[in-house]
C-alpha atoms as one frame of an Amber mdcrd trajectory, in Angstrom:
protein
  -4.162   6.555 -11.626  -2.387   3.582 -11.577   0.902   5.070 -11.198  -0.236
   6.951  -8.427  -1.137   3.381  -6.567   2.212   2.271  -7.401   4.159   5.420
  -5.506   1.759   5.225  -2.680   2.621   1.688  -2.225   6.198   1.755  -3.144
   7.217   4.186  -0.623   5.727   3.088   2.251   7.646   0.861   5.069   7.476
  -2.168   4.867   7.893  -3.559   8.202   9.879  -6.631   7.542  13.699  -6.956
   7.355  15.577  -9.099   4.979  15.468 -12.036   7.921  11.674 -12.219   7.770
  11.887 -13.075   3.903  14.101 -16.031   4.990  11.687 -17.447   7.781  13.538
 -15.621  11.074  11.776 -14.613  13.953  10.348 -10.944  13.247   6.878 -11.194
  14.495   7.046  -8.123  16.724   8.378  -5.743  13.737   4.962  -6.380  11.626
   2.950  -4.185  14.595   3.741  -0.523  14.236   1.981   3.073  14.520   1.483
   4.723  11.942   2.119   8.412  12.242   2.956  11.548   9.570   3.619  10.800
   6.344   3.504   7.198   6.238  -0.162   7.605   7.756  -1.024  10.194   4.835
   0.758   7.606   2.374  -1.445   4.571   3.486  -4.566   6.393   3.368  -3.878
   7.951   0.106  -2.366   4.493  -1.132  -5.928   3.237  -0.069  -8.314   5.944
  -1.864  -6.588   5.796  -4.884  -6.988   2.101  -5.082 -10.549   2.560  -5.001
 -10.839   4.830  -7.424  -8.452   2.428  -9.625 -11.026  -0.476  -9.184 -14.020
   1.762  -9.846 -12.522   3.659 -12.987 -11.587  -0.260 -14.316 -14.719  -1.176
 -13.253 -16.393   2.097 -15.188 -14.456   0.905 -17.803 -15.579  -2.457 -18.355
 -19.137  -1.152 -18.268 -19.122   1.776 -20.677 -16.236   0.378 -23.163
């Protein structure tokens, strides 16, 4: 499961150039649509951190 989260996360966009890192100006690249894949990516990256926390969680109970 947990490598699963860290795909889903890895491979989306992030949004930011290297400039933003640094402190430049790149307010207006943080705001984008998301559409296809990277939609299907963020939900999925989403789900399968909730079932992460609950199997931890699941885990901490019953172990």
């Amino acid at each position: 499961m947990s490598a699963l989260l860290i795909v889903t996360i890895l491979l989306q966009r992030t949004g930011s150039s290297l400039g933003g890192a640094f402190g430049a100006d790149n307010f207006s690249s943080g705001f984008h649509t998301r559409r296809g894949f990277e939609r299907t990516l963020f939900f999925a990256s989403i789900i399968f951190a909730i079932l992460f926390a609950l199997s931890a969680l699941l885990n901490v109970i019953l172990g």
